[in-house]
N, C-alpha and C positions, 0 to 999 in steps of 0.2 A: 129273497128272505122275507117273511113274514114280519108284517108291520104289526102295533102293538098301542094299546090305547093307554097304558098305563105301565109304569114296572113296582117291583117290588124288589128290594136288594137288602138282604140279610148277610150278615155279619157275624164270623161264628162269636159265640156266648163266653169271654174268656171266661177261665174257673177261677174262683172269688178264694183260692189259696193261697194267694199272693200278686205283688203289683205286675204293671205291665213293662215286658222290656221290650228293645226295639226287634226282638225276632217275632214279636207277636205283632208289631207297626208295619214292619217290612211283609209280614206273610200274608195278611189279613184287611189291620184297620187301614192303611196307605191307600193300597190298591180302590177298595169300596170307597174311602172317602173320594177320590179322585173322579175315580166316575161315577157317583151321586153329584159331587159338584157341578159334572160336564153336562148331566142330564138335568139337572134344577133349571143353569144358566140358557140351555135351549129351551124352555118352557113346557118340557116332558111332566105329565102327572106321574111323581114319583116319591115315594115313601123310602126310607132307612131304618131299619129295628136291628136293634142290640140290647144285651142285657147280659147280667152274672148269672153263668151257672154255678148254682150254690147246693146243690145235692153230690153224695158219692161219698165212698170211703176215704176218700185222701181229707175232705174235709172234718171228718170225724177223729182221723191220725192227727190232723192237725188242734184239731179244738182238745183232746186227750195231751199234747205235747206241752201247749199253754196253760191247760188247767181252766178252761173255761168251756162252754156250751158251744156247741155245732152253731149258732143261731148270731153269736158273736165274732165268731170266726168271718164269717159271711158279712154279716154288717160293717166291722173294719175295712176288710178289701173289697167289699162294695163301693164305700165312699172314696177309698183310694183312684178303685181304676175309674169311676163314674167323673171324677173331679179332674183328673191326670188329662183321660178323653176331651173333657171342655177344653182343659187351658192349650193342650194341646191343638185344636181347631175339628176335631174329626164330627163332622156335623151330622147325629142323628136327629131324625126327627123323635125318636123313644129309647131309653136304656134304659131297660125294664129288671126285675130278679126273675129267677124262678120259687123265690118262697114267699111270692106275692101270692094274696088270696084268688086272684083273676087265675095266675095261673096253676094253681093246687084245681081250682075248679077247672079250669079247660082243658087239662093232663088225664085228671079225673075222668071226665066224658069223652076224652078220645080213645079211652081204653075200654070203658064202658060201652060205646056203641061197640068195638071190638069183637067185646068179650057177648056181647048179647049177639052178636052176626054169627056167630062161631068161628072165628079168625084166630082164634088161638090153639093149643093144644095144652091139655095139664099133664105133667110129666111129674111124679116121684122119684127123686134121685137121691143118694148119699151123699152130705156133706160134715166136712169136719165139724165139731160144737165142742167148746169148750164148757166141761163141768163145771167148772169153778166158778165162772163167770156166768153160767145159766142164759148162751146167745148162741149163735151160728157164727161161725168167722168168714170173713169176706178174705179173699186172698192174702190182700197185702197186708190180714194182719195172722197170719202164718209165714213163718219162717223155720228153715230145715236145711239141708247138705243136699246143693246140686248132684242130680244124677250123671250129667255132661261133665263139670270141671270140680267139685268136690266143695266148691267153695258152701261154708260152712252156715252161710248170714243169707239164702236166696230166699227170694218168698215164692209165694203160691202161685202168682200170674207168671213169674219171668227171675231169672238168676242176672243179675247187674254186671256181674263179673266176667261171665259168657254172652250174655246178648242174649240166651234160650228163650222160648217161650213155656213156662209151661203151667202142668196143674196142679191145685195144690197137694193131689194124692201120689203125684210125683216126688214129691220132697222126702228125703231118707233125715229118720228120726224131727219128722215133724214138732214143733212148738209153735205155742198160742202165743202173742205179743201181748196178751192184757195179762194171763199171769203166769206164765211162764211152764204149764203144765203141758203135756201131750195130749192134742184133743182126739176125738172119738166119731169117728163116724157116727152120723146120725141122719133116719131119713127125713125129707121135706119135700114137700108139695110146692112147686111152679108154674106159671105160665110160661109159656111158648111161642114166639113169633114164626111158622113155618118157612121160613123165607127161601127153602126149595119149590114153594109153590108158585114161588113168582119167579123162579129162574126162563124162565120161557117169555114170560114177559118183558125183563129186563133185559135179555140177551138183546132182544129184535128195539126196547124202547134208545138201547145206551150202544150198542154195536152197531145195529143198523143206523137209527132213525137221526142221531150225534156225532157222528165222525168230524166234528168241527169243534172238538172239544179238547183242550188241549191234549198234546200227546204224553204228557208225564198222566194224565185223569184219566183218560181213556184208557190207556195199559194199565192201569193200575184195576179197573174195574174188569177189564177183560182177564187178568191173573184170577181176581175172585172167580169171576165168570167160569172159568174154565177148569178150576179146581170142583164145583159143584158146591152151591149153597146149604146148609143144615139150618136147622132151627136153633132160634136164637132167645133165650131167655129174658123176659119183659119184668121180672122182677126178683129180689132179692132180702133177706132176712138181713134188718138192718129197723133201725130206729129212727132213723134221720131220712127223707125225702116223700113223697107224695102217697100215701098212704092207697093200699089196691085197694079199690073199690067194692070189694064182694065179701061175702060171706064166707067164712071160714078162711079171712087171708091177716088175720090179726098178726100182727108183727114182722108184715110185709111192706115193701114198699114199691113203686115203679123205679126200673134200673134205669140209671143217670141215662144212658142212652138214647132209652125211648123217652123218658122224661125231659131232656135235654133241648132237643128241635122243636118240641112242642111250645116251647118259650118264645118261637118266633110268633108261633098263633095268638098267644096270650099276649105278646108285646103288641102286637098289631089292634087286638081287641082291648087293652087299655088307651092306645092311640086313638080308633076312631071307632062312631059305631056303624061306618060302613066297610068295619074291617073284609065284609065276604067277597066284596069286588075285588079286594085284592089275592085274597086267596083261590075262589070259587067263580071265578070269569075266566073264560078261555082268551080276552081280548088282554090279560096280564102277561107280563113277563118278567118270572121271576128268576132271582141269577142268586146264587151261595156263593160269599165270599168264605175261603177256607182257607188253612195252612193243606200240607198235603196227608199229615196224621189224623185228617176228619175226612178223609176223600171216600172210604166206603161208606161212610154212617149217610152223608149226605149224597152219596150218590147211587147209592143200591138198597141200603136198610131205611132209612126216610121215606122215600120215594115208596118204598113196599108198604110203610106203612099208611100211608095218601091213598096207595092202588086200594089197602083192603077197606079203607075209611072210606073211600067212593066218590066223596065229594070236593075233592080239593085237586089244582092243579096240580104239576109235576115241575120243578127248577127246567127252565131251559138252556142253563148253562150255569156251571161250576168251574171256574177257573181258577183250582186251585194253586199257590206257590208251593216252590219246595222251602227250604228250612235256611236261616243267616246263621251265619258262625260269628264268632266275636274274635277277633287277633289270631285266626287260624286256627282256634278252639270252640267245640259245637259250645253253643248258652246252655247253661245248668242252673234253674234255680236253687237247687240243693246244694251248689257250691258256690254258690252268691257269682257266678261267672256270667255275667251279664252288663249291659247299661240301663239301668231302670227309669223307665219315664219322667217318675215323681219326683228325684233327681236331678237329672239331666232341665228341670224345668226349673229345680232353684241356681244350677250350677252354672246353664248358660240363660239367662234371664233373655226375654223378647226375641231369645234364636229358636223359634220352632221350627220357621222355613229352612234354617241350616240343615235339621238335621230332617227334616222331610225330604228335601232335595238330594241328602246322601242316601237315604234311603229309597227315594225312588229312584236313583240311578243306579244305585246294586240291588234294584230287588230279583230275591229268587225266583225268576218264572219260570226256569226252564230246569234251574240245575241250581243245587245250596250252590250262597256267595258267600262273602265276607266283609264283618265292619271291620276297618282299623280307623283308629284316631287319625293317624298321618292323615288316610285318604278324605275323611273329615275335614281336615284343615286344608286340604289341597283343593278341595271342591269348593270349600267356603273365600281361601283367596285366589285361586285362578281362576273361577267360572263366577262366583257369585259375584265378586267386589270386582275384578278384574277386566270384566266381559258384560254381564250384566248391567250392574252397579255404575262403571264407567261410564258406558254407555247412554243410560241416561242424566246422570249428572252432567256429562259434555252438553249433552242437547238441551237442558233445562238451563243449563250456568248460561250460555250461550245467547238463548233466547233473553232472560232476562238482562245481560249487557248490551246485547245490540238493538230488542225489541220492547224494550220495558215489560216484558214476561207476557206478552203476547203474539200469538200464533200467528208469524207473519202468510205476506201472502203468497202464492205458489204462483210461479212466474212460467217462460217457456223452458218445458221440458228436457231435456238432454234425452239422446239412446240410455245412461246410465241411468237418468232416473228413471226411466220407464221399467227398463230392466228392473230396478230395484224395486220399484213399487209394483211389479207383476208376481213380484216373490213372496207377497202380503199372503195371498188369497192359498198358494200351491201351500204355503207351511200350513194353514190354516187346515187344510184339506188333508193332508197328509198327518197333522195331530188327530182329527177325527176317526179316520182308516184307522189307526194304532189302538185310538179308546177302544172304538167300536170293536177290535179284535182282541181285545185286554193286554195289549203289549204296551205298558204302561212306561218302561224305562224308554224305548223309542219316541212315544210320544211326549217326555219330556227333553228329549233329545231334541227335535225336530222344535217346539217350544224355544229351548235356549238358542237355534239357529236363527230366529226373526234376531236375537240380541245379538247377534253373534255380525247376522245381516246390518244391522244396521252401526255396529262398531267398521267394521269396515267402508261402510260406504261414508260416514266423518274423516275416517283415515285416510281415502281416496278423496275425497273432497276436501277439502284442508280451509272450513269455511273461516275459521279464526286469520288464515292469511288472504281473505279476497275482501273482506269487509272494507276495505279503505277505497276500493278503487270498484268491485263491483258487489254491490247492497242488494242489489236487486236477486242477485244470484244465490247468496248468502241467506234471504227470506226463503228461498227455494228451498236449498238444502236441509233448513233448520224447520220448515214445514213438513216436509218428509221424514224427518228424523222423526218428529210429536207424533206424525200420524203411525209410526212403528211403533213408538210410546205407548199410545192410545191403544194399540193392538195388541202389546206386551202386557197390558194392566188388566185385557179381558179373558187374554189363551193362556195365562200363565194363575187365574186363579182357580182352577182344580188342583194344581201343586203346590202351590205357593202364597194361599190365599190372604197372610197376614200381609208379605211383602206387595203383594196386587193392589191391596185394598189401599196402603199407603202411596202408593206408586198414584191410585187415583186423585188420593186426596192431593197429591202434587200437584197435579194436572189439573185437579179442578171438575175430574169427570164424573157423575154420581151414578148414571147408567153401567150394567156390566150384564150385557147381552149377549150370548155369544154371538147370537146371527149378525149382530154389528161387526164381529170384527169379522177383518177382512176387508176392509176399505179401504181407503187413502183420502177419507175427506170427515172422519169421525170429529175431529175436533175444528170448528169453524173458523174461521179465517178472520183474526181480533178476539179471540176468547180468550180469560184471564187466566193466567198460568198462577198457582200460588209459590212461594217461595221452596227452590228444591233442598232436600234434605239427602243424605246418606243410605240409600237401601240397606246395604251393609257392612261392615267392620273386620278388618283382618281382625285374625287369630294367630295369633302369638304363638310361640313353643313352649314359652312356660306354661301356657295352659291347658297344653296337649299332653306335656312332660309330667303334669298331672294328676292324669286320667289315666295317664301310661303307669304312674307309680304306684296310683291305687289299685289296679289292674293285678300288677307284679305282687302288691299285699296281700290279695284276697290268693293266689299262685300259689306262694311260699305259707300261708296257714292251711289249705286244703290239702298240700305237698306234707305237711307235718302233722294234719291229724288223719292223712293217709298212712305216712309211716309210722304211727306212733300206738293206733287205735287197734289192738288184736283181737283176730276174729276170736269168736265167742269158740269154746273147747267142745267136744262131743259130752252129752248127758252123762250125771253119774246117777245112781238110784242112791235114795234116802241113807239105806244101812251104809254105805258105801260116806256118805258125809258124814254120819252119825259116828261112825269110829273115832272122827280128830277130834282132842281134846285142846280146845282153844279158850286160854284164859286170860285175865289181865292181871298184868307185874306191873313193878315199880323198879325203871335202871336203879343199881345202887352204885356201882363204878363203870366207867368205860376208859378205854384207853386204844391207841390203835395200833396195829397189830407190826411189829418192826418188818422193814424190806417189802411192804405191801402198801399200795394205794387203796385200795377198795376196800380193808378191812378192817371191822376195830373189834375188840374183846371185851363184851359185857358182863358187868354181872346182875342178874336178875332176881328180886325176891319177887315167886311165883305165888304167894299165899300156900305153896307146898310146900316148899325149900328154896335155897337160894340155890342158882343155877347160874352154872357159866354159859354163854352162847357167841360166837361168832357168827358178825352179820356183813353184810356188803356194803356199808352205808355211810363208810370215810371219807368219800367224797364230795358227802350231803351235808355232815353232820360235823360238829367239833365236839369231843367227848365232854366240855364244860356243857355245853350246851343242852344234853341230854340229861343227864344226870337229874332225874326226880322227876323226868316221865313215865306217865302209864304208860303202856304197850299192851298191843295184843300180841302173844307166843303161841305155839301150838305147841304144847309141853309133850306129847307122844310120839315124837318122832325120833325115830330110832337116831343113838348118837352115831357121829362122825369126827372125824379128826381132822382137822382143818390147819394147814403151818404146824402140825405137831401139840395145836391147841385141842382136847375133845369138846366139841361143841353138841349142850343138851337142848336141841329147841330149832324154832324157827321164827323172827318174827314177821308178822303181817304187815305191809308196807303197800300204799297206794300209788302209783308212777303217772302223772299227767303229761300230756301230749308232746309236752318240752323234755320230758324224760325224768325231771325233778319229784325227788323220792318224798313220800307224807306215810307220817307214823299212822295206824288205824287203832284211834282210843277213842276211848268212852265221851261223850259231852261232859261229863260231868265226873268227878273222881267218888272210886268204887275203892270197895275191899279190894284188896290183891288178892289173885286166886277166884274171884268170880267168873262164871263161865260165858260164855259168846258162842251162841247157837243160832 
């Protein structure tokens, strides 16, 4: 394998449309931070870039939802996830935006040199525009009746209902989301990324030259591969993100895609200004942290786009994960079905290593896991406080009883201690193989085994019962245990970096080398131990029973404004609403209708006549109650008989998600017999 004078490891760009929850810790931030930590603590030159991606229509959806600008939207969940990352420990060296000036200009010029190479193609296509609103609509703000399952609410890229992918000129009786019209074909001018032209190249760079690349990344790029690549569109009519560079592309922008990666460039060149050794040296080696929904962009369209740019390396490994479920349901921000970081940091205060630790022991490498709370709590008191925790509290309480908290001296050896202390160096070895392959849950695996190693050999050694009769023996043991100490505070800070760093200040050691550990003589024979403290803290049921109830909350409200919420009806035309004659009355009597629950018998002065009506509404409403409300009626609706009552009318009534009926009247009281158009 190829040695390497430096790395670079990027971290994909979460999108600044909300915080971060632990499916984006476990697929992504976990993984890189661990091995940027392992390579820092070996004295590897090595950088880490991240930042918000803050361009794309979701964030335009959202900033139109709030009533506020695109530009706000981004700066909120900027400082959210940028603050969450700190408190949380994930240690970049940069977490940059994308609607930083550095990178408007380096987006700018990478499409520029591009577009002046002739790497692009312009393509004129049809796309929907809404007249009304005088824009081009971006998929997701078109919505129409799936061609696959009918469903009535799909948008443009993809139907929710079915899973479909599609387009937006697929959708039967299309409508615009900004105002509700049916939009219009209309042509437009695009650029083009050919990315058929680099299938030959890609085949033999990610097929041939990679086969060491995990196998969920590797078949995934070989599925592309093997369907045949098409040209992929570098930009899009939209208002919001890095404005195209050329002449005649006015109210254009670069699409988040290509815009998106280029953020690693820019982050980099905000870092330092010898950002090109990291980019533009073959002695780098660069690794994309991803989930596996970023697997093509970074490992076939990125890289295409570096080929036709010229001067920049290529990632030599992407080890993507697959995706965490939460209580055996996939995470949904749109259904608040998550654990969210910023949260989770006031909720379990100074527990970050908890839920690191759960997290890098279910992470998705190979195949989606799952978080439950239980298992949370089970890792937190059987491994962490149990095994762990124990472990060195024994060896530390210990010391300081029998040696005034200094590292006694190491006496003659047993077979068992040798045994044990040969075991130092194989964990050591065997966490490195694991980084070095990004099988990150094994190598924290093998991590907990030094703690695990050395709760046992206390247990087998039973130095609390020799101390009276042999001391000498008892310094022995309790020397071996520190120097597992000593070794647990250096290989367990890529995972556990809060709980390490404490674990040092126990011990008194300020050094955290990796190449030191691995020894059995790291802490010197008379060095001063400071007084030991509690690594960590069981967890209770109430506090799980908690997380479990709020869990259940968020269940039973998306369970009800699933059921409650009706899809939207097939279009009527104008003439077609203009017929109903919808005006506002004043109840004059009500009473409710005998042998019936659901009905009472009004009577209504319409500003035309008074009118009798039967309505459904006796089980909302007490007839006191009403009496000398407006109302909206639809006074042209043909009568009916109702219980033998003829009822002239109907009225307008609103139903929210709980079912509970609301009158639809005016803010303000009107003439009766005023119309409602």
């Amino acid at each position: 394998m190829k040695t390497f004078k430096r790395y670079l490891i990027t971290s994909a760009l979460p999108y600044a449309n909300g915080p971060i929850h632990i499916g984006h810790l476990a697929g992504v931030y976990i993984p890189s931070d661990i091995y940027t930590r392992y390579l820092r603590m070996k004295g590897v030159d090595v950088i880490s870039v991240c930042g918000s991606d803050e361009h794309g229509v979701p964030i335009t959806i959202k900033a139109r939802q709030e009533g506020v600008s695109p530009q706000q939207v981004v700066d909120k969940y900027n400082d959210i996830i940028k603050q969450s990352f700190k408190d949380f420990g994930i240690a970049f060296d940069i977490y940059s935006r994308t609607s930083s000036k550095v990178h408007y200009q380096t987006a700018a010029e990478f499409f520029r040199k591009l577009y002046d190479d002739g790497a692009f193609i312009e393509k004129t296509t049809e796309q929907y525009y809404d007249q009304e609103v005088g824009q081009f609509l971006a998929d997701r703000y078109i919505t129409g009746t799936c061609p696959h399952c009918s469903n009535e609410r799909a948008y443009g890229d993809q139907c929710e209902k079915c899973g479909t992918s599609l387009n937006a000129t697929d959708l039967i009786n299309p409508s615009s989301t900004l105002s509700g019209s049916k939009p219009v074909l209309k042509e437009t001018k695009h650029w083009f990324l050919p990315l058929d032209n680099y299938q030959e190249f890609l085949e033999k760079w990610i097929l041939e030259d990679h086969k060491e690349w995990k196998n969920n990344v590797y078949g995934q790029c070989k599925s592309w591969l093997d369907q045949g690549l098409q040209p992929r569109a570098v930009s899009r009519d939209l208002d919001w993100g890095v404005p195209v560079p050329v002449d005649g592309a006015t109210g254009k922008v670069l699409y988040v895609w290509f815009d998106a990666p280029i953020g690693y460039i820019s982050a980099t060149k905000e870092l330092t200004p010898d950002w090109e050794k990291y980019w533009k040296d073959s002695e780098t080696r660069m690794i994309h942290f991803i989930g596996k929904d970023n697997i093509v962009f970074h490992c076939i369209v990125f890289p295409a786009m570096l080929k036709a740019e010229g001067s920049y390396i290529l990632p030599d490994n992407v080890p993507a994960n697959e995706f965490l479920n939460l209580e055996g349901d996939k995470i949904s921000t749109s259904r608040n079905w998550a654990v969210w970081l910023h949260e989770y940091l006031v909720e379990f205060p100074n527990k970050q290593d908890v839920l690191r630790y759960t997290l890098a022991a279910n992470m998705p490498e190979t195949k989606d896991n799952d978080f439950t709370w239980k298992d949370f709590q089970g890792r937190n008191n059987s491994e962490l406080v149990a095994i762990l925790g124990n472990f060195v509290n024994r060896a530390m309480v210990l010391t300081q009883k029998y040696f005034e908290g200094k590292i006694p001296a190491c006496n003659a050896l047993t077979d068992f201690d040798k045994e044990t202390l040969a075991e130092i160096p194989k964990i050591k070895e065997a966490i490195e193989q694991n980084l070095e392959g990004f099988r990150f849950r094994d190598a924290l695996k093998e991590a907990m085994n030094l703690a695990r190693l050395g709760n046992k050999y206390l247990a087998d050694t039973e130095p609390w019962k020799l101390f009276k009769d042999q001391p000498e023996r008892v310094a022995t043991i309790l020397n071996i245990s520190l120097q597992i100490t000593a070794n647990l505070s250096i290989l367990l800070q890529p995972f556990l970096p809060f709980s390490a760093e404490k674990l040092r200040r126990m011990i008194n050691l300020n050094e955290c080398d990796w190449n030191r550990a691995g020894a059995s003589d790291i802490l010197a024979i008379g060095h001063q131990l400071n007084q030991p403290e509690l690594l960590f803290d069981k967890i209770e049921d109430d506090v799980i029973d908690a997380q479990l109830a709020k869990l259940q909350a968020t269940k039973v409200a998306n369970e009800k404004a699933s059921a409650k919420v009706e899809p939207l009806k097939g279009n009527i035309t104008y003439d077609e609403f203009s017929k109903m004659d919808i005006r506002i009355g004043t109840i004059l009597e009500a009473e409710r209708v005998p042998k019936t629950q659901k009905l009472m018998k009004l009577l209504i002065d319409t500003g035309i006549d008074k009118r009798t009506v039967v309505s459904g509404i006796a089980e909302h409403f007490t007839p006191e109650e009403i009496v000398g409300k407006q109302v909206s009626i639809l006074v042209n609706l043909e009568p009916r008989k109702i219980k033998g009552i003829e009822s002239h009318g109907m009225l307008l009534m609103a139903e929210d998600i709980d079912g509970k009926l609301r009158f639809v009247q005016p803010g303000e009281k009107v003439e009766n017999g005023s119309t409602v158009k």
